[in-house]
C-alpha positions as CSV (number, residue, x, y, z in Angstrom):
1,X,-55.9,-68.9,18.3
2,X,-52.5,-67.9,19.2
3,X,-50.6,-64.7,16.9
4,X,-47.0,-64.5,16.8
5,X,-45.4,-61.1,16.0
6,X,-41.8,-62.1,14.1
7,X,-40.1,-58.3,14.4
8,X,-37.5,-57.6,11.3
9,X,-34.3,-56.2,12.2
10,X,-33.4,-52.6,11.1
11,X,-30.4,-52.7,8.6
12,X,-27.5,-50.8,9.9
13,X,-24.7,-48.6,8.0
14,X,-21.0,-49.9,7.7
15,X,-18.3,-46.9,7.7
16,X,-15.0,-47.7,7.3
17,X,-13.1,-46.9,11.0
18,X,-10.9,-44.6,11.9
19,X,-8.7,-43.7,14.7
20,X,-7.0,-40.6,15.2
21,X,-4.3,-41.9,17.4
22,X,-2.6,-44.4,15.0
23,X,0.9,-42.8,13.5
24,X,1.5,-42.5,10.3
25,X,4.5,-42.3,8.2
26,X,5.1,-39.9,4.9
27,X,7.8,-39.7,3.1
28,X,8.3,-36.3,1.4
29,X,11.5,-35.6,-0.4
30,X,12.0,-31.6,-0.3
31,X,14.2,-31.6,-3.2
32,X,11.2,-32.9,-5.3
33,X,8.8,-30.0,-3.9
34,X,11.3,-27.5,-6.2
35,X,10.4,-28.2,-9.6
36,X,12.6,-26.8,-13.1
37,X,10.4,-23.8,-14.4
38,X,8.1,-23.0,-11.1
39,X,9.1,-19.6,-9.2
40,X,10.6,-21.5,-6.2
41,X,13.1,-23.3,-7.9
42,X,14.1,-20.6,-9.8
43,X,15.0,-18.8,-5.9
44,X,16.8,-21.9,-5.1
45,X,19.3,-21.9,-7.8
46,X,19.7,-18.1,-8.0
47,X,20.3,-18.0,-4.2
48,X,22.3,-21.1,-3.6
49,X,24.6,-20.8,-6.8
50,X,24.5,-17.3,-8.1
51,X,24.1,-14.8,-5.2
52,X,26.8,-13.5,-2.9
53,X,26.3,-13.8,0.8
54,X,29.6,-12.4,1.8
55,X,28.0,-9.3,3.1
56,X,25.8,-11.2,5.6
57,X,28.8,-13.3,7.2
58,X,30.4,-9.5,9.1
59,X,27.1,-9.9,11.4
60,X,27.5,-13.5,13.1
61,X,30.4,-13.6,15.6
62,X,29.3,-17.0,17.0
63,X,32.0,-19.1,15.5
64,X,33.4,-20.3,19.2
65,X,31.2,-19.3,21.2
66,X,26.7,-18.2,21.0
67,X,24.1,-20.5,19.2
68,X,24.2,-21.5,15.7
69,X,22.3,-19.4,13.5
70,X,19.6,-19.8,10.5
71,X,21.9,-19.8,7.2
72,X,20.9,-16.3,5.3
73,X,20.2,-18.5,2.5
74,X,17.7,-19.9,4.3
75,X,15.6,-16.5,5.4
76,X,16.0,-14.7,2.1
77,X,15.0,-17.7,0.3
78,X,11.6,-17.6,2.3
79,X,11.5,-13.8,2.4
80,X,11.2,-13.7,-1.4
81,X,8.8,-16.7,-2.0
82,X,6.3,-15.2,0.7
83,X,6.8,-11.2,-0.8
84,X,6.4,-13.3,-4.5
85,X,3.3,-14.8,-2.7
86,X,1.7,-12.1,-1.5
87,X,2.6,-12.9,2.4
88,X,4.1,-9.8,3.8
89,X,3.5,-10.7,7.5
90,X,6.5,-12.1,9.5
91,X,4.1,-14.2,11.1
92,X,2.2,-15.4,8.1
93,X,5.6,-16.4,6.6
94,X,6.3,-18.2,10.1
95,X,3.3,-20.1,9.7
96,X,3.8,-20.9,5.7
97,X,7.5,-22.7,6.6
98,X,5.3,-25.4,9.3
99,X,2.1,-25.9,7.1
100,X,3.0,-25.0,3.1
101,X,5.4,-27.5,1.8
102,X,6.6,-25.9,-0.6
103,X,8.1,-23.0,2.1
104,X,9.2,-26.3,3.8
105,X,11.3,-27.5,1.2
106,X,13.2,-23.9,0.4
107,X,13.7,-23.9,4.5
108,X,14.7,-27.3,4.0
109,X,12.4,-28.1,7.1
110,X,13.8,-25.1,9.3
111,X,11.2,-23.0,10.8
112,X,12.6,-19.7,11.2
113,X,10.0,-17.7,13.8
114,X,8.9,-14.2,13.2
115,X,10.8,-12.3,15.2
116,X,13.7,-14.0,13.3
117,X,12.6,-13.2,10.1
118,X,11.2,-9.6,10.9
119,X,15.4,-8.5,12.1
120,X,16.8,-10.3,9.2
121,X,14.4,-8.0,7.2
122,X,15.2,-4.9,8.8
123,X,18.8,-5.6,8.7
124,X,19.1,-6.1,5.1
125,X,19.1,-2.1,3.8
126,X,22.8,-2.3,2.8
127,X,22.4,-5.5,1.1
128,X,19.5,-5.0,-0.8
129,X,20.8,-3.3,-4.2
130,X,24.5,-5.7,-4.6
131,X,21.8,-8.7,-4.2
132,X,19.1,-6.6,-6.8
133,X,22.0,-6.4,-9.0
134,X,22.9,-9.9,-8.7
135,X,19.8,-10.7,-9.6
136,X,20.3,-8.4,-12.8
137,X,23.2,-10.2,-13.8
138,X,22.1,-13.5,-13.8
139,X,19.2,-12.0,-16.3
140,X,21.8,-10.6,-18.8
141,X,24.1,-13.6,-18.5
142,X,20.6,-15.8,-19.6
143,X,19.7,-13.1,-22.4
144,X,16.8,-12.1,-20.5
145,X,17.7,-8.7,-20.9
146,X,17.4,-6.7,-24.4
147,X,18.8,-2.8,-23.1
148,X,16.9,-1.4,-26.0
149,X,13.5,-0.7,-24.6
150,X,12.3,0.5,-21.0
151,X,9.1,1.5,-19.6
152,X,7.9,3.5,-16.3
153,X,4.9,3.0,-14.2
154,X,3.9,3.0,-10.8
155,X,1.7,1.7,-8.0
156,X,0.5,3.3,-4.9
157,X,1.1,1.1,-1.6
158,X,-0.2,1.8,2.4
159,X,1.9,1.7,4.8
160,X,1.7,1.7,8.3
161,X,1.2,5.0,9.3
162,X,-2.0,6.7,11.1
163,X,-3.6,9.6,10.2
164,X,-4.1,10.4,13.6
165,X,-0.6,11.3,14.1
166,X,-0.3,13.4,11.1
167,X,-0.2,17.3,10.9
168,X,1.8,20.2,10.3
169,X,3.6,21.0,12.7
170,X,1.8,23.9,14.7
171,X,-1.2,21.2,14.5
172,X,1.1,18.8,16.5
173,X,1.8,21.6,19.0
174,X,-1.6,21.7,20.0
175,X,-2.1,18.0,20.2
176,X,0.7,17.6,22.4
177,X,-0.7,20.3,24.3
178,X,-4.1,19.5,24.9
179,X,-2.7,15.8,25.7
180,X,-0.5,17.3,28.5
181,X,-4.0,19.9,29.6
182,X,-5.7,16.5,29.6
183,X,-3.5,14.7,32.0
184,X,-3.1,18.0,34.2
185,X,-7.0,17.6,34.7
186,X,-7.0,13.9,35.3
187,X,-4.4,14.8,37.6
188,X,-6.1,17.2,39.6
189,X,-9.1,14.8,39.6
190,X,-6.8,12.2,41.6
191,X,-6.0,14.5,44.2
192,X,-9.5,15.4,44.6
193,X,-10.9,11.8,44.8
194,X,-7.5,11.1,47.5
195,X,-8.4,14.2,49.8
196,X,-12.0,13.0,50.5
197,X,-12.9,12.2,54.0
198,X,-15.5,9.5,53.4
199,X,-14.4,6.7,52.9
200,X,-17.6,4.5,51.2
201,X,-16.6,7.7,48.0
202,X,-13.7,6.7,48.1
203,X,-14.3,3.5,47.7
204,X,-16.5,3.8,44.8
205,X,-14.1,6.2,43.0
206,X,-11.1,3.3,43.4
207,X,-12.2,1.8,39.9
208,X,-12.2,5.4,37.9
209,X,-9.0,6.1,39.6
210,X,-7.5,3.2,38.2
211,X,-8.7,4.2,34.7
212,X,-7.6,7.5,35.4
213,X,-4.1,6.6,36.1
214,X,-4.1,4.2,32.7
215,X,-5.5,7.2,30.6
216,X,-2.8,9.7,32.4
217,X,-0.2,7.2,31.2
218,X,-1.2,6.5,27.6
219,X,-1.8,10.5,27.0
220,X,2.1,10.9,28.4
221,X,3.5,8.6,26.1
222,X,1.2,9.9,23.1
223,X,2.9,13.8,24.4
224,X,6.1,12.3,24.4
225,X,6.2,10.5,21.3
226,X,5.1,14.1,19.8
227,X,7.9,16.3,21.5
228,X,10.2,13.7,20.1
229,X,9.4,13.7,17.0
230,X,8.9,17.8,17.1
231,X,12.6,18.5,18.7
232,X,13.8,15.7,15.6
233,X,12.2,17.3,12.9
234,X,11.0,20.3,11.3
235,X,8.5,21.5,9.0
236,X,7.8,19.5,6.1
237,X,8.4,20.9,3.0
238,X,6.4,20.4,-0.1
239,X,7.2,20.7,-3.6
240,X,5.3,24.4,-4.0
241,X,7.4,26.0,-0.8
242,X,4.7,25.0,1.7
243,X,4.5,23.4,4.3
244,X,2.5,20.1,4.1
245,X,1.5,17.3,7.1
246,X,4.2,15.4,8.9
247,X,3.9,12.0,10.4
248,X,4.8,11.1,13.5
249,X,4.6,7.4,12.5
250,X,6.1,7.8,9.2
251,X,7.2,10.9,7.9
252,X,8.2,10.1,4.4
253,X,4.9,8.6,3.3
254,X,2.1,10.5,1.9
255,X,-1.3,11.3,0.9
256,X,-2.1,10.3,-2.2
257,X,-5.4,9.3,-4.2
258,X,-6.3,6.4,-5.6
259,X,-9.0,4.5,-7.3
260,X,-10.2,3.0,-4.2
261,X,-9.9,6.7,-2.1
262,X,-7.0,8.6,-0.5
263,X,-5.0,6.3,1.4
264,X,-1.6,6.9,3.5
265,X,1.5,5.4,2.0
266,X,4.1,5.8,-0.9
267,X,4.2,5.7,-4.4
268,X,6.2,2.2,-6.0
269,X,7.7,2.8,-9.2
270,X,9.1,0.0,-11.3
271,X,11.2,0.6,-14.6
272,X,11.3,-2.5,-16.7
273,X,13.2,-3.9,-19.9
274,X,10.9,-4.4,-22.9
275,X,12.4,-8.0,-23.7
276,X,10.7,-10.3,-20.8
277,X,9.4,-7.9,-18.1
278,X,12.3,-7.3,-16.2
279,X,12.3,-5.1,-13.5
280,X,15.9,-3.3,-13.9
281,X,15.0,-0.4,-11.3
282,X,13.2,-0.3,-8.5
283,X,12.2,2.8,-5.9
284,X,9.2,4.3,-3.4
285,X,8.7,7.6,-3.1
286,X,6.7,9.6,-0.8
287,X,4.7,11.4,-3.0
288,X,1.6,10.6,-5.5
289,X,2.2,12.6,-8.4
290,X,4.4,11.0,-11.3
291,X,6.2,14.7,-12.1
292,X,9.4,14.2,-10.6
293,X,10.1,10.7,-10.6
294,X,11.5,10.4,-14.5
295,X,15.1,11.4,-12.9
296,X,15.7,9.5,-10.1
297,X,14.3,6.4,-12.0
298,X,16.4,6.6,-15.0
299,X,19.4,8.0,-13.0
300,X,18.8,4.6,-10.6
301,X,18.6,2.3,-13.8
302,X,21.8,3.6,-15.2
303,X,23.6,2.6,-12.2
304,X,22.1,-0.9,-11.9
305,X,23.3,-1.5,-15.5
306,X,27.0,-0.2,-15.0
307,X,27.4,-2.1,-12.5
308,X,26.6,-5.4,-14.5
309,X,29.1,-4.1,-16.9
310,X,27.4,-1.7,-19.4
311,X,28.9,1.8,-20.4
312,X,28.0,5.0,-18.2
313,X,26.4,6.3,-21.7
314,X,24.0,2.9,-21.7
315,X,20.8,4.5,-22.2
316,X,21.3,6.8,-25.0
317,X,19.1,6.7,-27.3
318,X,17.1,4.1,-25.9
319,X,13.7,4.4,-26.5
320,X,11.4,4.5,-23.6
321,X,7.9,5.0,-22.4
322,X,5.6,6.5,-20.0
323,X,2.2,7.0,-19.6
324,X,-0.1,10.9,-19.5
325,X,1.0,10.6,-15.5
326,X,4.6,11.6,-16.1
327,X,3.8,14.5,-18.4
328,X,5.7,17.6,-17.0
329,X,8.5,20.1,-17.7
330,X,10.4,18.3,-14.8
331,X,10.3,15.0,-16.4
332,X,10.6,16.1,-20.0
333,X,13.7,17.9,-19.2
334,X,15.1,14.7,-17.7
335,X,14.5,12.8,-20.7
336,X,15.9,15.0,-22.8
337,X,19.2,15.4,-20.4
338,X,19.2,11.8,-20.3
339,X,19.3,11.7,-24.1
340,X,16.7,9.3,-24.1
341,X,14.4,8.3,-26.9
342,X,10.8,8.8,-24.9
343,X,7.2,8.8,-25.4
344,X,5.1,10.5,-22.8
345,X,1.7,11.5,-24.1
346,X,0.0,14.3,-22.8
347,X,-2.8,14.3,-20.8
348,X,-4.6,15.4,-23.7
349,X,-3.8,12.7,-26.4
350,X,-7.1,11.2,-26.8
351,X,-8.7,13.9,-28.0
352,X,-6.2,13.9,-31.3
353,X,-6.6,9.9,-31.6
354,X,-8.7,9.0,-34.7
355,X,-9.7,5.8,-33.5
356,X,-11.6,7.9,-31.0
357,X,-13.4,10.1,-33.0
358,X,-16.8,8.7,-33.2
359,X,-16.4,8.3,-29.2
360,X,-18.4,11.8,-27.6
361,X,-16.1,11.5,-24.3
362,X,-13.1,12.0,-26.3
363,X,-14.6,14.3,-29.1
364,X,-12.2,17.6,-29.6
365,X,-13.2,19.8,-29.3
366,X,-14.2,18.9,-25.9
367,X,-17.9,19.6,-24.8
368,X,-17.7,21.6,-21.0
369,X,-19.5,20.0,-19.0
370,X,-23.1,20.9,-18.2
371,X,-23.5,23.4,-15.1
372,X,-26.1,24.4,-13.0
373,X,-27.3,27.2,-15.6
374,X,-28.3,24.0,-17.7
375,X,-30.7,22.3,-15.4
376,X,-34.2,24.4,-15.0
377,X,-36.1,24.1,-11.4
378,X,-39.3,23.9,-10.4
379,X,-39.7,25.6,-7.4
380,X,-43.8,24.6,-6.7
381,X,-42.0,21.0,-6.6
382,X,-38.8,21.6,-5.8
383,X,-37.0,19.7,-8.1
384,X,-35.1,20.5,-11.6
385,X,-35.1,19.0,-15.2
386,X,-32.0,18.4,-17.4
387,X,-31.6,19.3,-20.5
388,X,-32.7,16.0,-22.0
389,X,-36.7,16.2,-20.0
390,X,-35.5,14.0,-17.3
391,X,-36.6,14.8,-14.0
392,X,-34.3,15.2,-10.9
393,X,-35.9,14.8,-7.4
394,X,-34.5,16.0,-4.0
395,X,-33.8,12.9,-2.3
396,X,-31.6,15.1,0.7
397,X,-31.2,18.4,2.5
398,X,-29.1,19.6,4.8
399,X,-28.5,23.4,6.8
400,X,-25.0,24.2,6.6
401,X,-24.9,27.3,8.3
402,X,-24.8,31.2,8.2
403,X,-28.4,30.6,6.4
404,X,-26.7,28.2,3.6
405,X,-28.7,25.3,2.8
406,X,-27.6,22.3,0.3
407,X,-29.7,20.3,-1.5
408,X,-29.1,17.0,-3.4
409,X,-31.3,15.9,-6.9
410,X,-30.8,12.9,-8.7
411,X,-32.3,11.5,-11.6
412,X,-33.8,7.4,-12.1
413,X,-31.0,5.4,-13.3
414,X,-33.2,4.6,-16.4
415,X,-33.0,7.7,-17.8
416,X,-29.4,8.4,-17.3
417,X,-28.4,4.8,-19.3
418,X,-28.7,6.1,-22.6
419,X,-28.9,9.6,-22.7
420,X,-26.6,11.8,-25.1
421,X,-25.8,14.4,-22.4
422,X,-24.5,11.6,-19.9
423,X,-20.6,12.1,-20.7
424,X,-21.0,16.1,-19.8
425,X,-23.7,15.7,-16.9
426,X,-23.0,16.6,-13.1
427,X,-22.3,14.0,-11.3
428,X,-22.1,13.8,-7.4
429,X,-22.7,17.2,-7.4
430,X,-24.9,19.0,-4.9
431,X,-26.6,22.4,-5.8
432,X,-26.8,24.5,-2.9
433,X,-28.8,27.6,-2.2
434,X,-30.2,30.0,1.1
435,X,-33.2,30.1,2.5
């Protein structure tokens, strides 16, 4: 009997091919990337028909001779749709004008580099506020502008500044002086490992030397960036009569606190008419706190709306708003010399609102908040109760010196959720005794 063994054939997929070196041809028309109403277009027509680049023409002086140069149409157009965009990197704006079309078709396919954009940038201080006020112009001309309401408020912004080169100044003194002790001793290290008469130690000491000489280096130019910024600049001044920290990076930014912590940078304040949200004033200071800032911003927006063609006396009796962070003598004062019409609450405003009456954070008068006096403790188990029964247990402990000791309770997170006392309870607080 003879078997015969008939095998099927395993179906196979079909994908569709592809090959990676065929060319391919797309037709994009830039001028259609610029659509009426989007933000881009509205930078087109404001910068190609309504801006004045005259001030921009003094610097190129390659009409015979040199290499063309971008257009400053070109730059600020992509300058303001990346800072509109979030992109405040030279080199992210670099990459945006090869890869984002729309960038592309406000470049009008140019590809200005970084280093391009980053001088055009930093040349631009004189030109900012006639451009700014262009900009303003156009606004009123289109009755985006009402002039009868304003408002003030403020951001805070990094900046690029370390707060390892920050200080008062005798603080500096000793930096740069222990840098320059530090290189003396690397120094005399050198000369020690060079005067040795074997030779297999000196060989083995070749590689350290070599750091040694990199470290001696980079500690002189740290010393000498410091001694030039100390024979610059003196003591910085605050706005008690004391001296406060100077940066050697950047002295006019400050310390200020935030939400998200303390962070190194300036405080951006924009003043804006009540019609559509126009900015009509714009300044950074180096300082966090709001007190001082009502004068220079209203003094600022005065001169931005003479110069579209309003009268000197164009914000009297305007009304305008701040929030509780601009309540202070300094700033009321200004209002009032200003003649304006404002509205700063104080910081304590909530506790005369009815609508917050009912609300116990806001009651008036105001409950203190609990202190330590209100929490009892158990010393045979260390830990204290609040006022509402909860217990709070040690969860740290830590010596803090001359025979200080500070201890840390906290309650569950249960019982804190609903409790009555929870607006007035300490919080973060660690209760601290000897032992």
């Amino acid at each position: 009997m003879i078997f015969t063994y008939i095998g099927l054939e395993k179906a196979m997929a079909k994908y569709k091919p592809y090959d990676y070196s065929q060319r391919v041809m797309i037709s994009v028309s830039l001028e259609d990337q610029l659509a009426p109403g989007t933000l881009e277009f509205a930078i087109q027509t404001l910068v190609e028909d309504r801006m004045d680049m005259a001030g921009f023409e003094d610097r190129y002086q390659n009409d015979e001779t040199g290499r063309m140069a971008y257009d400053p149409k070109i730059l600020l157009k992509v300058v303001l749709l990346g800072y509109a965009r979030g992109l405040v990197s030279s080199r992210k704006m670099e990459q945006a004008c090869r890869e984002n079309v729309t960038f592309m078709a406000l470049a009008c396919g140019q590809r200005p580099d970084h280093s391009t954009i980053v001088a055009f940038v930093s040349s631009m201080q004189d030109e900012i506020v006639p451009l700014f006020r262009d900009v303003l112009l156009v606004c009123e001309d289109s009755g985006l502008l009402g002039g009868t309401f304003f408002a003030l408020d403020g951001c805070k912004l990094p900046s690029n500044a370390s707060q390892e080169w920050s200080g008062k100044i005798s603080d500096l003194v000793r930096k740069k002086e222990k840098m320059e002790e530090r290189v003396t001793e690397l120094l005399r290290r050198q000369v020690e490992v060079d005067q040795k008469d074997n030779e297999d130690e000196k060989d083995q000491d070749i590689f350290k030397g070599v750091n040694r000489t990199r470290q001696m280096e980079r500690l002189k130019e740290k010393a000498e960036r410091i001694r030039q910024f100390l024979k610059e600049n003196g003591a910085k001044i605050g706005r008690t009569g004391k001296e406060v920290k100077s940066k050697v990076t950047d002295n006019e930014s400050a310390n200020m606190m935030t939400s998200h912590g303390v962070v190194q940078g300036y405080n951006g304040q924009a003043m804006v008419d009540g019609k559509f949200q126009v900015i009509v004033h714009g300044e950074a200071f180096g300082e966090g706190q709001d007190h001082y800032h009502v004068s220079p911003m209203v003094e600022g927006a005065k001169e931005n709306w003479e110069a579209i063609g309003h009268a000197q006396d164009c914000l009297e009796g305007k009304v305008w708003v701040a929030d509780s962070n601009y309540s202070s003598p300094g700033n009321l004062e200004a209002c009032q010399k200003a003649k304006l019409d404002a509205y700063i609450p104080d910081n304590n405003f909530r506790t005369r609102d009815p609508r917050l009456a009912t609300q116990e954070r806001w009651k008036f008068p105001r409950r203190k908040r609990l202190g330590l006096d209100d929490f009892q403790y158990g010393e045979d188990r260390d830990e204290y109760v609040c006022p509402s029964g909860k217990v709070l247990h040690r969860i740290a402990k830590k010596a803090m010196g001359y025979g200080e000791i500070r201890r840390r309770y906290v309650a569950n997170r249960e019982d804190c959720l609903n409790c009555d006392f929870r607006a007035r309870c300490l919080m973060g607080t660690e209760m601290g005794g000897e032992e």
